[in-house]
Backbone atoms as SQL, in Angstrom:
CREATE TABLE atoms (id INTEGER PRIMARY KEY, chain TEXT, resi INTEGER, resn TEXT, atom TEXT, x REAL, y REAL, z REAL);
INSERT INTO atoms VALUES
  (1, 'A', 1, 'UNK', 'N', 77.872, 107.618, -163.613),
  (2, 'A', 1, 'UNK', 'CA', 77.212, 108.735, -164.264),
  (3, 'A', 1, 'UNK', 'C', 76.733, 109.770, -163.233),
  (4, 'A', 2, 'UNK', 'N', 76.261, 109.231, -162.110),
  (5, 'A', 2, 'UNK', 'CA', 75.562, 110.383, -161.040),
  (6, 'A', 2, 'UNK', 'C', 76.857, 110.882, -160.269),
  (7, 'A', 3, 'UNK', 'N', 77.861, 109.955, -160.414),
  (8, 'A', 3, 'UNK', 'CA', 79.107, 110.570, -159.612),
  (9, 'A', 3, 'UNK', 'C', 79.698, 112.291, -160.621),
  (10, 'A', 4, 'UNK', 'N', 79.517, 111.602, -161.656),
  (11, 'A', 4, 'UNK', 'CA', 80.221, 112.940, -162.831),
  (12, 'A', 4, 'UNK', 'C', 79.344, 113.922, -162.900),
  (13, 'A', 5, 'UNK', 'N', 77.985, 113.629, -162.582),
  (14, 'A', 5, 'UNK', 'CA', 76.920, 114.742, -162.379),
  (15, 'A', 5, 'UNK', 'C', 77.291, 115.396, -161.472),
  (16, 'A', 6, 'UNK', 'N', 77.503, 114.753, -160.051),
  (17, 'A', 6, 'UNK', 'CA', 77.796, 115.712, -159.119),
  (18, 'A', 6, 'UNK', 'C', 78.786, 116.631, -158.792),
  (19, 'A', 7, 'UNK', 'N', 79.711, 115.657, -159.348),
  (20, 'A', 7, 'UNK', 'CA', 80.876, 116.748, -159.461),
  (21, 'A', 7, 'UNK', 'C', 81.427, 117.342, -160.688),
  (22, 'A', 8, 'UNK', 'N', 80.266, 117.804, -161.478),
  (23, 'A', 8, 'UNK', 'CA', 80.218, 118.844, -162.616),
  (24, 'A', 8, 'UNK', 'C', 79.193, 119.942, -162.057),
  (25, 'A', 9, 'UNK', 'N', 78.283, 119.673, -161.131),
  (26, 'A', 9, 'UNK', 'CA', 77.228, 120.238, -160.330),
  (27, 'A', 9, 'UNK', 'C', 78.160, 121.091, -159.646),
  (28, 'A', 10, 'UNK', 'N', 78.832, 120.404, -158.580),
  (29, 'A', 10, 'UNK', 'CA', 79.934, 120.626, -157.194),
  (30, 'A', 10, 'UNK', 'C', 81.059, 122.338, -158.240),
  (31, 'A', 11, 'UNK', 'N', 81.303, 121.626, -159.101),
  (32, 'A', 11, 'UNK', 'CA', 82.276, 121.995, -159.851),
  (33, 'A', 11, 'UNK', 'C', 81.535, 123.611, -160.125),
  (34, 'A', 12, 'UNK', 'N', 80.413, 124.216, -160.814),
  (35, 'A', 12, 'UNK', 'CA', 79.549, 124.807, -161.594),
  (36, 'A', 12, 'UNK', 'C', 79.463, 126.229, -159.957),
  (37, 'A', 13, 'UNK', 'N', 78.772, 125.274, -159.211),
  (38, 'A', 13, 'UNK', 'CA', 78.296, 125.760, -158.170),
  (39, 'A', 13, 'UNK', 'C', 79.868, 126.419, -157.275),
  (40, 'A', 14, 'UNK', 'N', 80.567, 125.862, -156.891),
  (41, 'A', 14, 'UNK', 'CA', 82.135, 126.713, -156.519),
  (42, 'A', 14, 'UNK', 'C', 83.062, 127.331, -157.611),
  (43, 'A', 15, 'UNK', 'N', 82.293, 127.557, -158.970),
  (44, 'A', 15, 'UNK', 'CA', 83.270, 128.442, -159.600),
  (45, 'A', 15, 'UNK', 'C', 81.794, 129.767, -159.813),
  (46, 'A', 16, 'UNK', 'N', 80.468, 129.759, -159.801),
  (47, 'A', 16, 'UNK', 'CA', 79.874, 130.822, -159.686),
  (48, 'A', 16, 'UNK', 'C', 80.166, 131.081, -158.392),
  (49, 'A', 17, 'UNK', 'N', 79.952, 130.607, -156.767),
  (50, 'A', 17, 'UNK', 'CA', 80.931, 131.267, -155.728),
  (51, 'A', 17, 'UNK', 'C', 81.932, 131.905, -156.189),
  (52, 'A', 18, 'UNK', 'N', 82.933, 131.574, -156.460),
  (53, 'A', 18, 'UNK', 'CA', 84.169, 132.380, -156.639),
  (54, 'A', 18, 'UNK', 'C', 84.320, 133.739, -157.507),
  (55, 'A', 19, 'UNK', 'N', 82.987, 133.435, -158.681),
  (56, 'A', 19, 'UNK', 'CA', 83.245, 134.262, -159.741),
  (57, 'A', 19, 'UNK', 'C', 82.499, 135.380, -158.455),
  (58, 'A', 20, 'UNK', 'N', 81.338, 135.319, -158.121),
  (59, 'A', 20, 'UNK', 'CA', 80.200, 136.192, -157.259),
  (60, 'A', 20, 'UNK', 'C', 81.278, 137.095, -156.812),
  (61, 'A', 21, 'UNK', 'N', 82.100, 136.214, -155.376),
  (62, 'A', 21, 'UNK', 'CA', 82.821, 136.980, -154.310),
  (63, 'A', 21, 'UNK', 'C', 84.299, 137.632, -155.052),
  (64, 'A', 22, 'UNK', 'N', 84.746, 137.491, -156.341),
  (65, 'A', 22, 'UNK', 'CA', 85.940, 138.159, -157.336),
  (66, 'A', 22, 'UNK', 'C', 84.783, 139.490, -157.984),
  (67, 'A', 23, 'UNK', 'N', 83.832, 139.539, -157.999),
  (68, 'A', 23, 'UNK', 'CA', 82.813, 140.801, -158.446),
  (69, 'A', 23, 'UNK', 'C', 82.582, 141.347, -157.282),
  (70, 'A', 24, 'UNK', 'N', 82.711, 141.146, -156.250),
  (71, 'A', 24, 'UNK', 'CA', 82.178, 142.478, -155.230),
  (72, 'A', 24, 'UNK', 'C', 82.880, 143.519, -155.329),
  (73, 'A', 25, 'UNK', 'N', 82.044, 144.439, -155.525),
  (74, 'A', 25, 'UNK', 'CA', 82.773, 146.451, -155.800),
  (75, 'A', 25, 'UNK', 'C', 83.209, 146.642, -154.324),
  (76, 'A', 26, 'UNK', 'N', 84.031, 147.193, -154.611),
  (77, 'A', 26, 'UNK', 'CA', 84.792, 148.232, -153.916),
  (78, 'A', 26, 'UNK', 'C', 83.970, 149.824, -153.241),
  (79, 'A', 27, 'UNK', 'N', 84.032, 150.185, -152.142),
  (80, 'A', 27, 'UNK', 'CA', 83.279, 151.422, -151.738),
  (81, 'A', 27, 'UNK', 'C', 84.304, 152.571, -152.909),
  (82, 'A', 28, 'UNK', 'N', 85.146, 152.341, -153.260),
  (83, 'A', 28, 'UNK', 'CA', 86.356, 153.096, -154.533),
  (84, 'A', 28, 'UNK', 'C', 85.607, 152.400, -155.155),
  (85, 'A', 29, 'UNK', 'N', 85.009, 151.640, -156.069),
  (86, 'A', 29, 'UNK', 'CA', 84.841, 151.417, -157.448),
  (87, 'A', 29, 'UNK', 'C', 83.183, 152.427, -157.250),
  (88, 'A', 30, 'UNK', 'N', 82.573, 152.133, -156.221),
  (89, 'A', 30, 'UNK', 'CA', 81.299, 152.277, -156.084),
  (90, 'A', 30, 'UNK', 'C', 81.401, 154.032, -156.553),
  (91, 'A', 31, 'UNK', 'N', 81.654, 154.831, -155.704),
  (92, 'A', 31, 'UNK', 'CA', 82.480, 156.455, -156.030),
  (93, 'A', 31, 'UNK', 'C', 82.633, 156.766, -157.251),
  (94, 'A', 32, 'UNK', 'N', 83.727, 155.533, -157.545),
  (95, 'A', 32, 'UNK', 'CA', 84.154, 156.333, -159.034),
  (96, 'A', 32, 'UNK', 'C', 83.169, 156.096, -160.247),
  (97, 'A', 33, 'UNK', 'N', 81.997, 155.036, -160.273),
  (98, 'A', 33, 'UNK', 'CA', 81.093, 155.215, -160.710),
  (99, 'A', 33, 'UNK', 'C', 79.686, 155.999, -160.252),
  (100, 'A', 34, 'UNK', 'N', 79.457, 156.388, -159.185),
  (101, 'A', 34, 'UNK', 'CA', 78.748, 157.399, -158.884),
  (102, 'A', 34, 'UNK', 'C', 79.163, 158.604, -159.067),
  (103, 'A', 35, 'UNK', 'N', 80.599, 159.086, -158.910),
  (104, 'A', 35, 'UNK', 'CA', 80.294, 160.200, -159.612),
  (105, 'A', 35, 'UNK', 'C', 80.508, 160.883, -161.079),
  (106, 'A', 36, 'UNK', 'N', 80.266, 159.875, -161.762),
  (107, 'A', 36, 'UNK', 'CA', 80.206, 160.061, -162.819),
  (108, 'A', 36, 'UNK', 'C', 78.769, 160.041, -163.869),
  (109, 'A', 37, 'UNK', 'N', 77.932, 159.892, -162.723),
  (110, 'A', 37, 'UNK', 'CA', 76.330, 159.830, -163.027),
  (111, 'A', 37, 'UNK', 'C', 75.943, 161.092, -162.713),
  (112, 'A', 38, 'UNK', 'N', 74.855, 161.333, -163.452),
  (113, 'A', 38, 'UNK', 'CA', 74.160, 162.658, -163.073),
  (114, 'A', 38, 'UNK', 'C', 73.333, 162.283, -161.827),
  (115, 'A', 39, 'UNK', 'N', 73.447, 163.346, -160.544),
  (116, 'A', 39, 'UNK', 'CA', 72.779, 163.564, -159.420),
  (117, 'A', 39, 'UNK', 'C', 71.394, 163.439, -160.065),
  (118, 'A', 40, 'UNK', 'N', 70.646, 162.744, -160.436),
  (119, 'A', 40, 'UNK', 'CA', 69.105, 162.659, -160.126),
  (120, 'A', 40, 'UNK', 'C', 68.775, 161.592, -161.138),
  (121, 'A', 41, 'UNK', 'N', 67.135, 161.522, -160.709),
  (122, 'A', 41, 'UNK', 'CA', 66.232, 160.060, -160.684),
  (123, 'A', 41, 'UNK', 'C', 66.846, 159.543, -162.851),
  (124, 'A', 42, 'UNK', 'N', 67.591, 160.476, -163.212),
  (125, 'A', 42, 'UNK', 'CA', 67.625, 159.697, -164.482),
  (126, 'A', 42, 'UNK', 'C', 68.607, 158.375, -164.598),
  (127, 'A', 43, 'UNK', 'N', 69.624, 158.845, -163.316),
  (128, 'A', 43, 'UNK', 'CA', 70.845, 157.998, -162.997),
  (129, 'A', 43, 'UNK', 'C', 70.437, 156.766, -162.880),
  (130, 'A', 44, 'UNK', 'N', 69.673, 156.215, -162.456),
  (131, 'A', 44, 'UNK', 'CA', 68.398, 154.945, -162.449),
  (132, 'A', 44, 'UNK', 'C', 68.482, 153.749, -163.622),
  (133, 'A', 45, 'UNK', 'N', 68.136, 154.937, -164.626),
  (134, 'A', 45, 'UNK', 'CA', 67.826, 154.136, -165.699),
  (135, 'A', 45, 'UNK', 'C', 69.397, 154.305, -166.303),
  (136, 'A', 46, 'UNK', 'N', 70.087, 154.473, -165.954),
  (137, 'A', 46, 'UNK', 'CA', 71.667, 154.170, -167.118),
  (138, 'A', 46, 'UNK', 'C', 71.886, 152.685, -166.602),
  (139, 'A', 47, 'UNK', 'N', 72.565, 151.935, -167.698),
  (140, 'A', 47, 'UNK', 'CA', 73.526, 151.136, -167.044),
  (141, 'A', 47, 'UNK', 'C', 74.785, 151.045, -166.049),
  (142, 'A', 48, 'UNK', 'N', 74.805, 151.738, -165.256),
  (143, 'A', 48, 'UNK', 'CA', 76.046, 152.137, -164.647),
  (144, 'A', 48, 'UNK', 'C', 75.078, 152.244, -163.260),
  (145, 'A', 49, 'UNK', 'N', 74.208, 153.085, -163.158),
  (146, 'A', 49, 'UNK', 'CA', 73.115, 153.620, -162.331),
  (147, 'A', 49, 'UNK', 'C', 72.488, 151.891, -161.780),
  (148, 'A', 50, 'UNK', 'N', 72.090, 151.600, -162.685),
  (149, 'A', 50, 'UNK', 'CA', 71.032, 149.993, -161.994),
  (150, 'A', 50, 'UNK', 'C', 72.660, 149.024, -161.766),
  (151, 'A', 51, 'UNK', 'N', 73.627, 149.059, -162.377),
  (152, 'A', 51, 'UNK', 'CA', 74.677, 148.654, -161.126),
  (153, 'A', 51, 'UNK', 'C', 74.848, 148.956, -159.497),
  (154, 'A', 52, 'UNK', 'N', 74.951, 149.974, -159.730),
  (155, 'A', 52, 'UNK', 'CA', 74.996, 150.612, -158.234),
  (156, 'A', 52, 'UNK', 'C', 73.942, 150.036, -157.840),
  (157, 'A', 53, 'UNK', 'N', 72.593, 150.411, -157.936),
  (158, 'A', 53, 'UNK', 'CA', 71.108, 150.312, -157.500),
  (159, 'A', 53, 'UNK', 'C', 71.295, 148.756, -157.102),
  (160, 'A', 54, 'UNK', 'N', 71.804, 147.532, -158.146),
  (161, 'A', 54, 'UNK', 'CA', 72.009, 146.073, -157.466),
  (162, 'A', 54, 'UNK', 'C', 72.925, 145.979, -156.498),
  (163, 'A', 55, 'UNK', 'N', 74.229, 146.789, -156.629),
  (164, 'A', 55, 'UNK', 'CA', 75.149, 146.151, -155.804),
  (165, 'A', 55, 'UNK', 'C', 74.289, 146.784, -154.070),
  (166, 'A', 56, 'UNK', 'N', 74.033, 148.082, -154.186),
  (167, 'A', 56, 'UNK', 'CA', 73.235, 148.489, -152.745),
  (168, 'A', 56, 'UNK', 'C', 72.892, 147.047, -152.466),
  (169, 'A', 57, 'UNK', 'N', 71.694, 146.851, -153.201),
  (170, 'A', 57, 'UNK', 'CA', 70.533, 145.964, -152.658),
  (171, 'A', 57, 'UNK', 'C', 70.481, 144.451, -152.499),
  (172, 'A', 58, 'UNK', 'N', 71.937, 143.902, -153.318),
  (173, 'A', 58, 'UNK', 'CA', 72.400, 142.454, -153.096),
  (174, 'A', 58, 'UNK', 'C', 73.311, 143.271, -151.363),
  (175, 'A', 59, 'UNK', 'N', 73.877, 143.900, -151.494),
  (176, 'A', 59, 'UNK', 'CA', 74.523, 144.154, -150.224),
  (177, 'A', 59, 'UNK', 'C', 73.355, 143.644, -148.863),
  (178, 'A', 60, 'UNK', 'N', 72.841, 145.027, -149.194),
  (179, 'A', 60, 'UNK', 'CA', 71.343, 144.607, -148.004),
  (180, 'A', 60, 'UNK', 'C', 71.094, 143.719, -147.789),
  (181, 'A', 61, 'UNK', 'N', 70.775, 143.140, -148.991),
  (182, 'A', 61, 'UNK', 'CA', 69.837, 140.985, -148.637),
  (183, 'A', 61, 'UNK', 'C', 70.867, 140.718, -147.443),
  (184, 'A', 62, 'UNK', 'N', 71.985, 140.892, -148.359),
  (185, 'A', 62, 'UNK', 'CA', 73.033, 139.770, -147.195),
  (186, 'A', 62, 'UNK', 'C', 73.373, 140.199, -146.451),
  (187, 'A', 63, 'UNK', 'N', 73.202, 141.341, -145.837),
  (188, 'A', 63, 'UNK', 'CA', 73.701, 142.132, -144.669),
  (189, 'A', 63, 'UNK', 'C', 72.546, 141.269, -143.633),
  (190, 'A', 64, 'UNK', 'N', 71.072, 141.447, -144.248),
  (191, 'A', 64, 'UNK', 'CA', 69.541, 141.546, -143.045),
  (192, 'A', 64, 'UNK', 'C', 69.501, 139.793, -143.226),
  (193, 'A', 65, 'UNK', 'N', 70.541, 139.187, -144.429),
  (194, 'A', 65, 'UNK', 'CA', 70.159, 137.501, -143.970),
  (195, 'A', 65, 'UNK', 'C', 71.477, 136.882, -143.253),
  (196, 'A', 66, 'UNK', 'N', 72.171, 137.743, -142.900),
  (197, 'A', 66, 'UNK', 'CA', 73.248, 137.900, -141.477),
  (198, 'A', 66, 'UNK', 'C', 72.809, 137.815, -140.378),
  (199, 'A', 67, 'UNK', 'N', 71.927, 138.905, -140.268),
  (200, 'A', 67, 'UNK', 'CA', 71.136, 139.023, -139.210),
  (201, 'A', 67, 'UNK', 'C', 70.096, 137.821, -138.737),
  (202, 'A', 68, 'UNK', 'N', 69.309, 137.462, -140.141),
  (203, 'A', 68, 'UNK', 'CA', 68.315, 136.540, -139.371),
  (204, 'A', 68, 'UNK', 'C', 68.794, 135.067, -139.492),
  (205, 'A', 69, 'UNK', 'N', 70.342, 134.750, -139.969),
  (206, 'A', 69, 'UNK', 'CA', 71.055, 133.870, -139.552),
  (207, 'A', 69, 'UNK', 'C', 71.111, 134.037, -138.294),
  (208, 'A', 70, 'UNK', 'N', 71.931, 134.674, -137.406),
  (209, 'A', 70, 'UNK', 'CA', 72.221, 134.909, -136.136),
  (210, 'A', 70, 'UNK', 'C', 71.066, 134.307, -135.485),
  (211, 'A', 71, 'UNK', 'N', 69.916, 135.217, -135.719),
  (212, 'A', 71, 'UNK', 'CA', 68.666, 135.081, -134.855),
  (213, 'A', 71, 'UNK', 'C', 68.783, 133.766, -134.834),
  (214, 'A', 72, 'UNK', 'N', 68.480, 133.261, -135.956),
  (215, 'A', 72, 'UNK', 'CA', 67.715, 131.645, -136.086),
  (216, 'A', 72, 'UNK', 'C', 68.915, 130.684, -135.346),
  (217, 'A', 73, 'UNK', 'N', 69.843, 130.855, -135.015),
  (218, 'A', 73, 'UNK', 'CA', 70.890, 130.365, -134.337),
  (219, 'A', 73, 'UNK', 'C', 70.843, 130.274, -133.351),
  (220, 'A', 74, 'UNK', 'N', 69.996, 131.132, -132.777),
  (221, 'A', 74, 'UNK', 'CA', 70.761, 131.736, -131.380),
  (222, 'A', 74, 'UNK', 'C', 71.940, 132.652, -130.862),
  (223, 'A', 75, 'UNK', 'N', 72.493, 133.465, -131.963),
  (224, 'A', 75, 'UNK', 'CA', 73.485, 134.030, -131.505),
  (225, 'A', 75, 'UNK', 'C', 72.927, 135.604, -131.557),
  (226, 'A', 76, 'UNK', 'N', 73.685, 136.178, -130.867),
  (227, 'A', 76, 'UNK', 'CA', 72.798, 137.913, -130.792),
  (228, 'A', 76, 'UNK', 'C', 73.934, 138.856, -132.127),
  (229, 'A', 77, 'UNK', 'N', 73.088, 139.179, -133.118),
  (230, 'A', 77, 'UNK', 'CA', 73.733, 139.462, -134.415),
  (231, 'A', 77, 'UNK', 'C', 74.289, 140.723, -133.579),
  (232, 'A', 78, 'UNK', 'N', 74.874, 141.559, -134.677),
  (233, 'A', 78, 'UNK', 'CA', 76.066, 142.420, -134.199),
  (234, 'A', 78, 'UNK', 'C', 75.043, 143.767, -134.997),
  (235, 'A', 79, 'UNK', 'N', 74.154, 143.677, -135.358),
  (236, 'A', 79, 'UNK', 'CA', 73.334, 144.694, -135.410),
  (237, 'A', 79, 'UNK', 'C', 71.893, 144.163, -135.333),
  (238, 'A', 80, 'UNK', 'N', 70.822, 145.012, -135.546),
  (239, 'A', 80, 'UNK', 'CA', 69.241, 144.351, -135.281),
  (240, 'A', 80, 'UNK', 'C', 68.376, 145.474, -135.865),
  (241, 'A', 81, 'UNK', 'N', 68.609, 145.657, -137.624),
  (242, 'A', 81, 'UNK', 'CA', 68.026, 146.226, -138.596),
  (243, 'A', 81, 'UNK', 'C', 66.339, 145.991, -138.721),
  (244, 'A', 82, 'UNK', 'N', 65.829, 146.661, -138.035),
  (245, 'A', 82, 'UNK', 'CA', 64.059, 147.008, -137.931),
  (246, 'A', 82, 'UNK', 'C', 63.217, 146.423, -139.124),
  (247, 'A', 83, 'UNK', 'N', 62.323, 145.910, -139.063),
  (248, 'A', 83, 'UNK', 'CA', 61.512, 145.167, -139.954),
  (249, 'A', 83, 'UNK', 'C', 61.055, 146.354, -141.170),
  (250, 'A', 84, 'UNK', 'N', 61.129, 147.276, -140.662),
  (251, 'A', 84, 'UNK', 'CA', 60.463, 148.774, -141.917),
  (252, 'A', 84, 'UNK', 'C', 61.493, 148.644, -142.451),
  (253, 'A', 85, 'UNK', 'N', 63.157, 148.178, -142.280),
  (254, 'A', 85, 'UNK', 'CA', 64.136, 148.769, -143.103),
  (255, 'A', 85, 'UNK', 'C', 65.126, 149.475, -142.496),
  (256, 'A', 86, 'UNK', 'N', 66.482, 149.790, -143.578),
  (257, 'A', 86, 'UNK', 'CA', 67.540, 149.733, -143.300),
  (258, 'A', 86, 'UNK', 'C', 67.508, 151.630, -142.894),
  (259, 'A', 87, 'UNK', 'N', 66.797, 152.413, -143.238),
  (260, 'A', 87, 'UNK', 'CA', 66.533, 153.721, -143.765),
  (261, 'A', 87, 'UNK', 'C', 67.314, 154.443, -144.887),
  (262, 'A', 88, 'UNK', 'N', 68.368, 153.179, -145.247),
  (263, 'A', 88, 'UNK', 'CA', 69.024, 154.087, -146.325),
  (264, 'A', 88, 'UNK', 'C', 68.655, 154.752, -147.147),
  (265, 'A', 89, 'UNK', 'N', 69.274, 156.096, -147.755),
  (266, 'A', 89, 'UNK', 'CA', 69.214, 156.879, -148.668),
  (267, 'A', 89, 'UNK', 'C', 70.024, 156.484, -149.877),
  (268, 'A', 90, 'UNK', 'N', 69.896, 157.655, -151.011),
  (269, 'A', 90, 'UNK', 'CA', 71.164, 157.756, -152.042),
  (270, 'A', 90, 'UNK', 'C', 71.881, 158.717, -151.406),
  (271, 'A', 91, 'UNK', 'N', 71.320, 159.993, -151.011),
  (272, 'A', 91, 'UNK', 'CA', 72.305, 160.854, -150.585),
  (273, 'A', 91, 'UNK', 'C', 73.446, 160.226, -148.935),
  (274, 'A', 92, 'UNK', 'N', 72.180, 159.537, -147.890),
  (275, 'A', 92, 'UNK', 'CA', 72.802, 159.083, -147.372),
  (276, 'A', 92, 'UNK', 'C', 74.152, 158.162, -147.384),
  (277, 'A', 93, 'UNK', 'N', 73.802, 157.432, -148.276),
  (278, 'A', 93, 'UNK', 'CA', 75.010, 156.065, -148.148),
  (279, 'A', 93, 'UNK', 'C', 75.943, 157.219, -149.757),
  (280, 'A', 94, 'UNK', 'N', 75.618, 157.658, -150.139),
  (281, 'A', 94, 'UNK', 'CA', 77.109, 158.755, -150.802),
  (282, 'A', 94, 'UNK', 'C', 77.746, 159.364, -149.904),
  (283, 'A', 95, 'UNK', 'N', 77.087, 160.189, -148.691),
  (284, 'A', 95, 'UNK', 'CA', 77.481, 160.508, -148.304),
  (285, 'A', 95, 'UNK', 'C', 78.510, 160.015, -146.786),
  (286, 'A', 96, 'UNK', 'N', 78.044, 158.787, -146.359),
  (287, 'A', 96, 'UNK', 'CA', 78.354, 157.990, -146.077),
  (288, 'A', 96, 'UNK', 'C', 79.865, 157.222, -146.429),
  (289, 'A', 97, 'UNK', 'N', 79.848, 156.593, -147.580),
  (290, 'A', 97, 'UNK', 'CA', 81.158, 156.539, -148.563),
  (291, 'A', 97, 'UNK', 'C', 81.882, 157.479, -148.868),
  (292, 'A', 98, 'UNK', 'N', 81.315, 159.030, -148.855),
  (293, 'A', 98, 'UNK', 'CA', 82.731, 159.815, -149.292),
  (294, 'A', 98, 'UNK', 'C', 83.151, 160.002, -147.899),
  (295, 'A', 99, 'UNK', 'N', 82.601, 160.154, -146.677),
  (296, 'A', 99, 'UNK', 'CA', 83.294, 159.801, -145.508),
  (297, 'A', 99, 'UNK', 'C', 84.840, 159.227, -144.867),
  (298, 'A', 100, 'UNK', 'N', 84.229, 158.121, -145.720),
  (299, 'A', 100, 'UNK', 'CA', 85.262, 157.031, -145.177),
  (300, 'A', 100, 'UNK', 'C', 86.810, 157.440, -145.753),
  (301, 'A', 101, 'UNK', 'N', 87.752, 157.634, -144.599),
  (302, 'A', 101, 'UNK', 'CA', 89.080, 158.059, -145.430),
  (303, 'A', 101, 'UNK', 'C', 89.245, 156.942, -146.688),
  (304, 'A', 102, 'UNK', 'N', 90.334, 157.555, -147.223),
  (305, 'A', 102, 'UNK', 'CA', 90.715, 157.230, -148.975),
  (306, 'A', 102, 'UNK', 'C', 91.524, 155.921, -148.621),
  (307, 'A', 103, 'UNK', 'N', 91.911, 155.370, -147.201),
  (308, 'A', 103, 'UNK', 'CA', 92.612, 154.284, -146.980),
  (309, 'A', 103, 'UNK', 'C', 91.704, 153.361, -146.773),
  (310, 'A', 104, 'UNK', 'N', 90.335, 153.447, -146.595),
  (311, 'A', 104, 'UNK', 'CA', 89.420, 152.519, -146.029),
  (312, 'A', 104, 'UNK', 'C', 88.784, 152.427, -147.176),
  (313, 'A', 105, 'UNK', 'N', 88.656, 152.715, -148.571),
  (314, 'A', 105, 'UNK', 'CA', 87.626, 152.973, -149.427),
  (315, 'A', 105, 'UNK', 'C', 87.779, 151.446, -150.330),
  (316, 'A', 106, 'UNK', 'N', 88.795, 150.695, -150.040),
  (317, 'A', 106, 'UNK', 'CA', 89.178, 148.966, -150.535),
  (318, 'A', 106, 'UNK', 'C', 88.534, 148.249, -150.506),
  (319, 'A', 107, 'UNK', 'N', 87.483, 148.517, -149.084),
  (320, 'A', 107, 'UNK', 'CA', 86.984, 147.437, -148.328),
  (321, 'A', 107, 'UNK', 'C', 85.349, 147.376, -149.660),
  (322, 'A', 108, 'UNK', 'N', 84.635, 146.030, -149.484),
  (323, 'A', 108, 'UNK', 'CA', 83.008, 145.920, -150.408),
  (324, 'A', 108, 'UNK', 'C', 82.527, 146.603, -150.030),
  (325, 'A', 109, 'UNK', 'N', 81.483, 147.130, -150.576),
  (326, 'A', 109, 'UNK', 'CA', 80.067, 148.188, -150.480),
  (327, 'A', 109, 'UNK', 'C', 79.248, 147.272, -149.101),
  (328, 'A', 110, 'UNK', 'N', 79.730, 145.583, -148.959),
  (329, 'A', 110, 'UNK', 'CA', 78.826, 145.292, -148.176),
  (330, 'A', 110, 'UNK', 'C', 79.494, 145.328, -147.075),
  (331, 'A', 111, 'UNK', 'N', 80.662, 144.917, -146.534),
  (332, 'A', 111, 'UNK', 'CA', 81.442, 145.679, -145.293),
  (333, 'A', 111, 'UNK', 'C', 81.282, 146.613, -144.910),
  (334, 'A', 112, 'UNK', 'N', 80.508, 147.385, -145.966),
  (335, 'A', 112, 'UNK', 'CA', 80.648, 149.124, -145.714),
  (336, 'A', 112, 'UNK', 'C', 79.733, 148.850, -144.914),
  (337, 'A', 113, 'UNK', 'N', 78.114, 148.613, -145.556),
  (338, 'A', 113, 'UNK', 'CA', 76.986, 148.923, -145.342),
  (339, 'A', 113, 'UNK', 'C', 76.938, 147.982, -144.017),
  (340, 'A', 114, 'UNK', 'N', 77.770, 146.929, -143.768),
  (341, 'A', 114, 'UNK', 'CA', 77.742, 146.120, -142.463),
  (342, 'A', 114, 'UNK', 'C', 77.897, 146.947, -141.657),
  (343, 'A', 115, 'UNK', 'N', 79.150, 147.758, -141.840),
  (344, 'A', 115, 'UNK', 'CA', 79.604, 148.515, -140.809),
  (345, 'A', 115, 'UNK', 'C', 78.746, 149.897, -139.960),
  (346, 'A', 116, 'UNK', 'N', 77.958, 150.025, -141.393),
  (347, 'A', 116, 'UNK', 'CA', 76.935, 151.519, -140.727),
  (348, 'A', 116, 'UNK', 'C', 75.903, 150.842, -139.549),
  (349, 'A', 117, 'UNK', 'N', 75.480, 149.950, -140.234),
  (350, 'A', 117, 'UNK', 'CA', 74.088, 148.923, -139.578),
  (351, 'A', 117, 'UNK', 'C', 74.540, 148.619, -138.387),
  (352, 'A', 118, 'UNK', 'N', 75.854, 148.471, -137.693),
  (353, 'A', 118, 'UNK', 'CA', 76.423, 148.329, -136.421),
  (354, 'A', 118, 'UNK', 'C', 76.459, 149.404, -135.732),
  (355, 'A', 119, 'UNK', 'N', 77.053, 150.568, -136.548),
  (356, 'A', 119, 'UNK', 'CA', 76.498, 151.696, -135.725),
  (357, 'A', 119, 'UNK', 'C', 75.043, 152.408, -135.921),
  (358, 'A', 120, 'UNK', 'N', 74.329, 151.981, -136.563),
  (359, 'A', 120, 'UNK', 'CA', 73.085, 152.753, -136.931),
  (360, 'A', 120, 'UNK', 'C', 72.141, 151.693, -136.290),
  (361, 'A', 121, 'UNK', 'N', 72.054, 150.686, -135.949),
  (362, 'A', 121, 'UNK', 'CA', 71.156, 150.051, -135.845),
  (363, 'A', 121, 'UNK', 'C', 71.742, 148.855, -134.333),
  (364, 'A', 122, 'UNK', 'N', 72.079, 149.130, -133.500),
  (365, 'A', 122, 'UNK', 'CA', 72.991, 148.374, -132.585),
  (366, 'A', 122, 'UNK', 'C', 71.678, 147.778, -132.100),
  (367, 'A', 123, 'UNK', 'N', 71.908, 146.153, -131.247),
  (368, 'A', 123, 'UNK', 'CA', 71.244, 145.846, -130.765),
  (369, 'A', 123, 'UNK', 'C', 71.225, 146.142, -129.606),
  (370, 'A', 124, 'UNK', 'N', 69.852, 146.138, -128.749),
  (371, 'A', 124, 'UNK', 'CA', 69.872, 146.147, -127.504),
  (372, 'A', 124, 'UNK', 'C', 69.974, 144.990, -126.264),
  (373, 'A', 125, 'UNK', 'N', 70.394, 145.466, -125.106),
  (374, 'A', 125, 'UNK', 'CA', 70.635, 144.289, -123.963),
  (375, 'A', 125, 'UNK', 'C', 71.306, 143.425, -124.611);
């Protein structure tokens, strides 16, 4: 009985993994639903709007618990994002994403946002 528990547990737990990492947006999906929102604070409250607003901010977690993986390791993370924060904007990280040529736009919102934090936030020594 505890064997079939676990591996209905085992089972539950690697198909929400899979489902999670088959849902990560696209810096293209992210676009084509931003611009289809109205530029200001009402964009918030749509459903489309508090998508974006999660995918940013699940991005972040796991970008800054990258980081304090590394730390807690011992390894020197590949960026070193300041305890106040990432400084992102809305206008920033739009503007940011429409940046990126139309061949790079495949990659997750969190690759993206990895990628700024390496150049925006490099560690030192």
């Amino acid at each position: 009985m505890l064997r079939i528990a676990s591996a209905l547990g085992l089972a539950l737990f690697l198909s929400l993994a899979a489902a999670t990492a088959a849902e990560a947006m696209t810096v293209r999906e992210f676009l084509s639903i931003a611009d289809r929102l109205p530029q200001n604070a009402t964009a918030a409250l749509r459903p489309e709007g508090r998508r974006l607003i999660n995918e940013v901010s699940t991005s972040v977690h796991a970008v800054r618990n990258a980081q304090f993986a590394d730390e807690r390791a011992g390894r020197r993370p590949a960026y070193c994002i300041p305890a106040r924060g990432t400084g992102i904007t809305p206008e920033g990280l739009l503007g940011r994403f429409r940046a990126l040529p139309q061949g790079r736009r495949d990659m997750t919102v969190q690759q993206a946002i990895r990628e700024w934090m390496i150049e925006r936030w490099p560690c030192s020594g």
